[in-house]
C-alpha positions as CSV (number, residue, x, y, z in Angstrom):
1,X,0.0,0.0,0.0
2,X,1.2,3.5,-1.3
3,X,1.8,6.1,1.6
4,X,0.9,9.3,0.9
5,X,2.0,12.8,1.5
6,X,0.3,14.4,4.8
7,X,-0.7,18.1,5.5
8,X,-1.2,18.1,9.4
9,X,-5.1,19.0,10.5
10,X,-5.6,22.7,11.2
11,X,-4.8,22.8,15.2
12,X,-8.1,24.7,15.4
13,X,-9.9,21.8,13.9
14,X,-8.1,19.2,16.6
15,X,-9.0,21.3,19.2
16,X,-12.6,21.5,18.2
17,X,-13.2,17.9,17.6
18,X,-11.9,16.6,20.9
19,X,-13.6,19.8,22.3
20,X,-16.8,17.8,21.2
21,X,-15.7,14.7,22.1
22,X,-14.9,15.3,26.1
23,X,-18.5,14.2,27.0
24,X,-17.9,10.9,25.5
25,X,-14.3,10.5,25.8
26,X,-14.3,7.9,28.8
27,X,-17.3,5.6,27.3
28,X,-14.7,5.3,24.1
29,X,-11.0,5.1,26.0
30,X,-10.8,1.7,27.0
31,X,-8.0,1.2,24.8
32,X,-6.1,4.5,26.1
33,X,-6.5,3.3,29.9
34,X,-5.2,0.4,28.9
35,X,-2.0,2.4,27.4
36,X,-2.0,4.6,30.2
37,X,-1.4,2.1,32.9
38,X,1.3,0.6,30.3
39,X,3.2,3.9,30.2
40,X,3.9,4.8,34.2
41,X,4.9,1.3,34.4
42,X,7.7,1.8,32.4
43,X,8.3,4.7,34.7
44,X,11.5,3.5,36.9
45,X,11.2,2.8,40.3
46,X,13.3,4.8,42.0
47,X,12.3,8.0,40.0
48,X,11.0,11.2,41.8
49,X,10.1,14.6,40.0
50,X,9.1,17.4,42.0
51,X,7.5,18.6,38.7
52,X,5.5,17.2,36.1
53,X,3.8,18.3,32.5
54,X,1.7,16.1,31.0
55,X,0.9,16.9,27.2
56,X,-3.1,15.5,26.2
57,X,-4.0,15.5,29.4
58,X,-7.8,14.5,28.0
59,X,-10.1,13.9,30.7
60,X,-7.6,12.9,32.9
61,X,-6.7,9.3,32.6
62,X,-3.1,9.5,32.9
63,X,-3.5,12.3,34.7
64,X,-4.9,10.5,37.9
65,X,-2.3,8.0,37.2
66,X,0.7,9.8,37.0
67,X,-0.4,11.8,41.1
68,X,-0.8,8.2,42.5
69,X,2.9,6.9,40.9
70,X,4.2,10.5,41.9
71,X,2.4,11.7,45.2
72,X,4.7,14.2,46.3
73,X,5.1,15.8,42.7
74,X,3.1,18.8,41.5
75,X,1.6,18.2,37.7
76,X,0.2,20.5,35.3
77,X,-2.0,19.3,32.9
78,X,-2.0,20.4,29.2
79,X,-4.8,20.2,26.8
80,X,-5.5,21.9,23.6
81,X,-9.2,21.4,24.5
82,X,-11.2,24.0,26.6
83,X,-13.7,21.0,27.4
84,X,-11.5,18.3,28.2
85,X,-9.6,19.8,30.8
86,X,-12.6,20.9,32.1
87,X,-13.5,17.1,32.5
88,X,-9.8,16.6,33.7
89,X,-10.3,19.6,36.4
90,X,-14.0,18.5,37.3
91,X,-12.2,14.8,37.8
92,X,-9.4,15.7,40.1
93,X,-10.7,18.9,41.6
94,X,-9.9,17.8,45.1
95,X,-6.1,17.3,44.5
96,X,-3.8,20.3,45.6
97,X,-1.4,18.5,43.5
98,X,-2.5,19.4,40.0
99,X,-3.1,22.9,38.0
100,X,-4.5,22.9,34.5
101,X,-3.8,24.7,31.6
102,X,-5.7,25.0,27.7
103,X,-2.9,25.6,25.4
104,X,-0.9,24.5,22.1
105,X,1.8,22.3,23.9
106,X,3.9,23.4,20.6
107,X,3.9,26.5,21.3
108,X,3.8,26.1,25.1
109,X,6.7,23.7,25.5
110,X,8.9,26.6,24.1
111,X,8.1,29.3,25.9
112,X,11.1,28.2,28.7
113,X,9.3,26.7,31.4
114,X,11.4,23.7,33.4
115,X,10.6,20.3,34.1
116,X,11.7,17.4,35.7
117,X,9.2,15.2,33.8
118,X,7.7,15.3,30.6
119,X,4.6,13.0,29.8
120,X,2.5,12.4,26.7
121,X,0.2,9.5,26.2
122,X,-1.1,9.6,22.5
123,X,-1.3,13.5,21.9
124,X,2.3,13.7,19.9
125,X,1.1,12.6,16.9
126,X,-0.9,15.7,16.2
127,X,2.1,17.7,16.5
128,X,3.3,19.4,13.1
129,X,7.0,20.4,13.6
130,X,8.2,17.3,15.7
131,X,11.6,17.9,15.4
132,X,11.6,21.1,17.1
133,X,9.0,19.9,19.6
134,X,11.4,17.1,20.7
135,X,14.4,19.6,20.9
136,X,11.7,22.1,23.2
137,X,11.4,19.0,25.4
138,X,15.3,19.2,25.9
139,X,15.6,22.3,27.0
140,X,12.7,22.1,29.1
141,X,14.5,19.3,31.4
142,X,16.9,20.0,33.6
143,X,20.3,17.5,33.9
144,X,19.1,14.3,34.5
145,X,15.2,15.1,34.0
146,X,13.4,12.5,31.8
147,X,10.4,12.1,29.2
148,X,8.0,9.8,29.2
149,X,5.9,9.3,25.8
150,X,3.6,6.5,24.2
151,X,3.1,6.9,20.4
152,X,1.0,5.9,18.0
153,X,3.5,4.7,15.2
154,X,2.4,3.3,11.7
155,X,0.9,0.1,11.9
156,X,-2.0,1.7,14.1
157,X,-5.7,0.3,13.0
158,X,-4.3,-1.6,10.3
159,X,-7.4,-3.5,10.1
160,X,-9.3,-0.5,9.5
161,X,-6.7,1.0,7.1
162,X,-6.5,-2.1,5.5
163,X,-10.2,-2.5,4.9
164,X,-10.7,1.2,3.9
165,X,-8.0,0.4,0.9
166,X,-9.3,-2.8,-0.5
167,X,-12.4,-2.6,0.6
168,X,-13.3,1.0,-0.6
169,X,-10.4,2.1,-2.5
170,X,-9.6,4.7,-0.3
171,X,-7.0,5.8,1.8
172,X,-7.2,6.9,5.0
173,X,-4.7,10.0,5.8
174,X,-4.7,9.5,9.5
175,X,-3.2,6.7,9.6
176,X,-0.2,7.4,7.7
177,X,1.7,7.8,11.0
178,X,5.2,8.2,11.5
179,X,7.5,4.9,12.0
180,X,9.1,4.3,15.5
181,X,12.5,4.9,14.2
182,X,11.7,8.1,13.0
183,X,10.5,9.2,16.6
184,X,13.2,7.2,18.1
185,X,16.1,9.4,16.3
186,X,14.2,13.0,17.0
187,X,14.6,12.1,20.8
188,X,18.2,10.9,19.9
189,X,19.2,13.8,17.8
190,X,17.8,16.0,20.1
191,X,20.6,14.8,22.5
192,X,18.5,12.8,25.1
193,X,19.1,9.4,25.9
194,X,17.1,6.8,24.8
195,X,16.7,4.3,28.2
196,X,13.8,2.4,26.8
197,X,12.0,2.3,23.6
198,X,9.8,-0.8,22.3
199,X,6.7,-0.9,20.3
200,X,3.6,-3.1,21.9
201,X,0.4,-3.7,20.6
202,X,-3.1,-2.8,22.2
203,X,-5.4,-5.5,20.9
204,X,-9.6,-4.6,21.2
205,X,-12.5,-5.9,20.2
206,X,-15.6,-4.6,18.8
207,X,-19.4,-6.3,18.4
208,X,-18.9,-4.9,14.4
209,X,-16.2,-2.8,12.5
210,X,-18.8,0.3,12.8
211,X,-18.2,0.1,16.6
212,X,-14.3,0.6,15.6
213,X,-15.6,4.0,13.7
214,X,-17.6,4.9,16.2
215,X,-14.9,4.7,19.2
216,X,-12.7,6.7,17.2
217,X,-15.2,9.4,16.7
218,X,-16.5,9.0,20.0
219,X,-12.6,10.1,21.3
220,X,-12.5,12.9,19.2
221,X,-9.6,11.6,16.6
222,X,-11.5,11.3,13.6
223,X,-10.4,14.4,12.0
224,X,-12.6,14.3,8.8
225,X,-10.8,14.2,5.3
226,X,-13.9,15.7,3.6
227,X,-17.5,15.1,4.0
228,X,-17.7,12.8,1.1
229,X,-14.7,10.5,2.0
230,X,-16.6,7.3,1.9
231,X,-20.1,7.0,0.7
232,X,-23.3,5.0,1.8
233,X,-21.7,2.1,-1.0
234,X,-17.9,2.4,-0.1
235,X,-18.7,2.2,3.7
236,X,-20.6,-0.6,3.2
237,X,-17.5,-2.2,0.9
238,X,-15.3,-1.5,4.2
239,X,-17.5,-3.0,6.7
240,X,-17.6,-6.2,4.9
241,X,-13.9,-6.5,4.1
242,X,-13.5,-5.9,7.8
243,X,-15.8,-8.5,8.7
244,X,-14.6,-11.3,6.1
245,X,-10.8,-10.8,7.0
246,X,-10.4,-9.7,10.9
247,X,-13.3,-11.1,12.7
248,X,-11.9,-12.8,15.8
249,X,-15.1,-15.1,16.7
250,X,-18.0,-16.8,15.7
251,X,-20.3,-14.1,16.9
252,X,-18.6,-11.5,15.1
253,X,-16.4,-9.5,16.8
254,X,-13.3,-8.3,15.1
255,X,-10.3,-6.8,16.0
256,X,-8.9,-3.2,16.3
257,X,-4.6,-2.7,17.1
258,X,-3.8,0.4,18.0
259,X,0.0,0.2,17.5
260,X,2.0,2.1,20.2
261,X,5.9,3.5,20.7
262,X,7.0,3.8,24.5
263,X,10.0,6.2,24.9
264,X,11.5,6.9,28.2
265,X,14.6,9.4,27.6
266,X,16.8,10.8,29.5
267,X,18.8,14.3,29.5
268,X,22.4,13.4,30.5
């Protein structure tokens, strides 16, 4: 299958669509708690940060997370989305140990605020210059501060990429993601150290592949390619590709990978 060439969404679309997406966030995350919980426990044990950002906070999954791994750190929570950290805030209102803050982390990561911990769980790949944002993140840390980051990489909802090209003929532009190796030497050229990197996969199910669609809408990452990108006929030529080649059971559930890079770097 032919890649293609990607313009990255309009950040005031992204912040808009997840905006409209907080109310149903947790009903659809399932697969990012699960990637959530995966991330701190690649944290080491005998860290300690007195001070955390986490990028894509969302409603606060890793968020809640990352004050019970860290209770004597102070985190502040980053969202593009007005409504999500609303829903983080509304969560975690009783904690002392958390602020919140709506802004671009592109633009916020540069403006020379210090760390000792960086944290993103499935928020990078929204990012348009992510070379520079890695190099930000280096000279956010101080000496020996670390980042923390799990990735969607390419090979994410294959099934559903896969199904949407021979099914429908049509190629779905979000999923052109960027390789692990090509996140894995921005952190390196950057000049952090790479203590841990390894891709996993996140296997879900789904009663039918429109219940795939439907948990990526309902999360607010379906940012649209155009309002006629599949029609009534195509659709249905993807659902029954997806059926016929990934079902998992004899009642019809299929599959849905989401394909993720865990990085934990250091700054020497």
């Amino acid at each position: 299958m032919n890649s293609v060439i990607i313009v990255s969404p309009d950040k005031s679309v992204i912040k808009s669509s997840f905006s409209k997406a907080a109310g149903l966030y947790d009903r659809y995350a399932d697969h990012h708690r699960i990637i959530a919980k995966r991330l701190i426990d690649f944290a080491p044990p005998d860290d300690t940060a007195v001070s955390i950002l986490e990028i894509g906070c969302g409603t606060g999954i890793l968020t809640k997370k990352l004050l019970e791994r860290f209770p004597d750190s102070f985190v502040t929570a980053l969202d593009i989305s007005p409504d999500m950290v609303h829903r983080c805030s509304s969560k975690l209102r009783c904690s002392r140990q958390v602020s919140f803050l709506v802004a671009d982390a592109e633009k916020y990561c540069g403006n020379g605020d210090r760390y000792d911990l960086v944290v993103s769980s499935c928020s990078l790949q929204w990012f348009h210059d992510r070379r520079r944002f890695t190099d930000s993140i280096y000279a956010m840390l101080p000496d020996g501060g670390s980042c923390l980051m799990a990735i969607p990489v390419r090979g994410m909802l294959r099934e559903l990429e896969e199904s949407c090209f021979f099914g429908a003929r049509k190629v779905m532009r979000q999923l052109d993601l960027d390789t692990e190796e090509e996140w894995t030497n921005r952190f390196e050229n950057s000049g952090m150290n790479i203590r841990l990197s390894t891709v996993e996969n996140v296997a879900c199910a789904y009663s039918h592949p429109i219940e795939v669609l439907k948990s990526i809408r309902g999360i607010g990452a379906c940012i649209e390619q155009g309002t006629a990108f599949l029609k009534p006929g195509d659709l249905k030529k993807m659902m029954e590709y997806y059926r016929e080649h990934f079902r998992i059971d004899s009642c019809g559930e299929v599959s849905s990978t989401y394909r993720i890079l865990y990085i934990l770097a250091r700054k020497s």
